[in-house]
N, C-alpha and C positions, 0 to 999 in steps of 0.2 A: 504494500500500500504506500500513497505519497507521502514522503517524509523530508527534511530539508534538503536532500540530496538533488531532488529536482526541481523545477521551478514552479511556482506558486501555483493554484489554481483560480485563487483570486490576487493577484496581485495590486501593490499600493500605490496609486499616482507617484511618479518623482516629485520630491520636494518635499517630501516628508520630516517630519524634523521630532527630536526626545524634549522635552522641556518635563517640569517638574509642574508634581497637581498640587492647588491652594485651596480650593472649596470647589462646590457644587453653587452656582445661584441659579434659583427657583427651579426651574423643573429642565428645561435642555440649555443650559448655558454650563461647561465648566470654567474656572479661573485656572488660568496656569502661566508657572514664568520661565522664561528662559533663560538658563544656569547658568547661561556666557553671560549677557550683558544686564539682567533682573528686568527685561522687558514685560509685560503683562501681558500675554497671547490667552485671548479666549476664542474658547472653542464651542462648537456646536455637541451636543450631546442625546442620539434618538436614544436612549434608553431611560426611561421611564423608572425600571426597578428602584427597589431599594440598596441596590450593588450592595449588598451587607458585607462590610468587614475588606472594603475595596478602594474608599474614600478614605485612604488614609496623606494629609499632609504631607507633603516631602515623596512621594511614591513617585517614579519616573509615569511620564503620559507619551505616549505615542498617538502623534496629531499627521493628519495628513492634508495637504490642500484643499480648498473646494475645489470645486471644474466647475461651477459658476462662479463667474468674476463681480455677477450684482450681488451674490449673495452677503448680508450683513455680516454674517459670521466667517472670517477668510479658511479657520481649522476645523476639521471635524478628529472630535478623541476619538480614535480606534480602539486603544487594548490601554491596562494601567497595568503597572510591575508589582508581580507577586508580593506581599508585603512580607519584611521579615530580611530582603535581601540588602547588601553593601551597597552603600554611596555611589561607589562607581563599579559597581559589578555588572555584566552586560544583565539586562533585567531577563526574567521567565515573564512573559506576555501573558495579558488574561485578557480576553479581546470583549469589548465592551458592546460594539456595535452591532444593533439589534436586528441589523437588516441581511448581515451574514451569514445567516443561517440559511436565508430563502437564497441569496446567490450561490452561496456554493452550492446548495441541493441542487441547482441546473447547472451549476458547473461540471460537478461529479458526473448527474445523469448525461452528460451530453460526452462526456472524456469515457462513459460506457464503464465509472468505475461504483457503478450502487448496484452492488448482484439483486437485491431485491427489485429492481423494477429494470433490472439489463434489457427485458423483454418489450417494453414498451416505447414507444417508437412518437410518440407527441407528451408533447411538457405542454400544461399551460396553465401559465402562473394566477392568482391571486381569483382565484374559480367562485363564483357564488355559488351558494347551493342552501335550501331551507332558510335559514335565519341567520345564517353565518356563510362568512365569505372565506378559504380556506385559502393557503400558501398554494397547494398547485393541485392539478386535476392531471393524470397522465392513463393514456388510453392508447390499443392496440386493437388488432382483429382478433378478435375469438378468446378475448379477455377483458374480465373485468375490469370497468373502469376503479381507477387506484388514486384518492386520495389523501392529500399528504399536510399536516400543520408544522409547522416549524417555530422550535422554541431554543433561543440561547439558555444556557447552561453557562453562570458565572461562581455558584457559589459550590464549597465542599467545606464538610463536617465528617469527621470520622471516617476520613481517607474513602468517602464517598459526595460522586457529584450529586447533586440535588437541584431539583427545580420544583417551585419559584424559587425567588428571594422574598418575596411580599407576597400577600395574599390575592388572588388572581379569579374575581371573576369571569370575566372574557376568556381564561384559559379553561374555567371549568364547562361554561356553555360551549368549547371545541370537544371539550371528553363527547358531550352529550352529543354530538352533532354527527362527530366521527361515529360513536357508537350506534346512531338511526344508522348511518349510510350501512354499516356493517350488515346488521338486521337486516337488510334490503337487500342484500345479496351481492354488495360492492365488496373493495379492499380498503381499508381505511388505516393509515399508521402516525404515527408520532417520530418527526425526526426532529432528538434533542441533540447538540451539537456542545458538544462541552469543551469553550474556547479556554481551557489553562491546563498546564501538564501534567497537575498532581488528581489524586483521586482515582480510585481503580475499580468502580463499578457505580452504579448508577441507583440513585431511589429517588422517590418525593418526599420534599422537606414536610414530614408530617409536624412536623413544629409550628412552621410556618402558617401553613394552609393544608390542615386537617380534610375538610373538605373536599379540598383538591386531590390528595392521595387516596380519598374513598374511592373518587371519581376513575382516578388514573386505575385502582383496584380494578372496580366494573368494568372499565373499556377492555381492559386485557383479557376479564373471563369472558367477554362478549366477542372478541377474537380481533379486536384493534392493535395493532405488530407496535411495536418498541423498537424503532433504529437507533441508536447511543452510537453514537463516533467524538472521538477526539478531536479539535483541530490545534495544529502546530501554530503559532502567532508568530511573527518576527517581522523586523523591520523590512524587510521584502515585500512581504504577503501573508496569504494564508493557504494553508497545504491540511489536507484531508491524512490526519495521523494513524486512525485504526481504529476500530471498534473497540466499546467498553461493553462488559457484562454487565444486566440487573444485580442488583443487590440479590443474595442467596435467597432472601425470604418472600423479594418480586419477581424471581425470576418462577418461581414454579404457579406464581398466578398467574402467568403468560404460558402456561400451557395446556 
């Protein structure tokens, strides 16, 4: 599978630059400065979560340009550095941005590297269907239509990733959604992408959003698949690192 050895799958505009994170203001803005000259570089930030235990002062940021020149905001934060490491150590990237997850799943499907839907031969992205509009719809002859939500994975607790970080209604009306199409005789999966290197299987944060893990329970005994992959972050890009197992105790509700 892609690892840094070859080039990105999503790679990051040139012009990318490390600056150091200062706060979060209000809901998509971060503050951050830049270590050479204390410049103030704020950036744009889609992630919405509550990055739990991610926002920490002084932590390296990787910002990359807009590709709109009107846009107010000139940085978008990509990934913040593992907390915990050296001043000047090259950082472990924990990649922030929320829209990563739906690109690389057509990146993957289209490099013909997602054995789960290798078969299917049309992507199309951001598909309505009942009450909810899902990340992608992907269809073939003589097979069910397959689709797909797509959920970043930032946080890990007990050398397991977990999703949310905050409590997530919108993510629990996709359990429910994915779970009708299922019933109906469709494919329905959950591809969670867990952009940072530690952590070695996968659960829902039942701390978090109890609710949400009941949820996440049901869809699986109802027959909704569980994709869990890695992704590698670096200042390059982003590279599709390998699959993570369920947690031992979710992995046997998925069967």
């Amino acid at each position: 599978m892609s690892d840094t050895t070859v080039n990105p799958l999503l790679p990051f505009p040139p012009g990318c630059r490390v600056a150091r994170f200062v706060r979060r203001e209000k809901r998509f803005t971060a503050i951050t400065i830049d270590p050479i000259d204390g410049t103030e570089l704020r950036a744009h930030t889609n992630n919405t979560g509550s990055m739990l235990g991610l926002l920490r002062p002084g932590s390296p940021a990787l910002l990359s340009p807009a590709q709109n020149p009107a846009r107010r905001l000139r940085w978008t934060l990509e990934a913040l550095g593992l907390p915990g490491e050296e001043p000047n150590a090259t950082p472990n990237w924990i990649g922030i941005n929320t829209l990563t997850p739906n690109r690389l799943l057509a990146a993957v499907w289209r490099a013909g590297q997602l054995p789960e839907a290798r078969a299917y031969t049309r992507f199309t992205p951001e598909f309505r269907t009942g009450h909810s509009r899902l990340d992608a719809r992907l269809d073939a002859a003589g097979l069910p239509p397959l689709y797909v939500e797509c959920k970043n994975v930032t946080l890990v607790e007990d050398d397991q990733a977990q999703f949310p970080d905050a409590a997530s209604e919108r993510g629990r009306k996709h359990l429910d959604e994915l779970t009708r199409l299922r019933a109906e005789g469709c494919r329905a999966a959950l591809f969670f992408l867990v952009q940072r290197p530690d952590g070695h299987c996968f659960a829902p944060a039942e701390v978090v959003d109890p609710a949400y893990a009941e949820g996440l329970a049901h869809a699986l005994a109802a027959g909704v698949e569980a994709w869990v992959w890695r992704a590698r972050v670096d200042a390059d890009g982003i590279r599709l690192a390998g699959r993570l197992p369920l947690a031992p105790c979710w992995a046997a509700r998925a069967r």
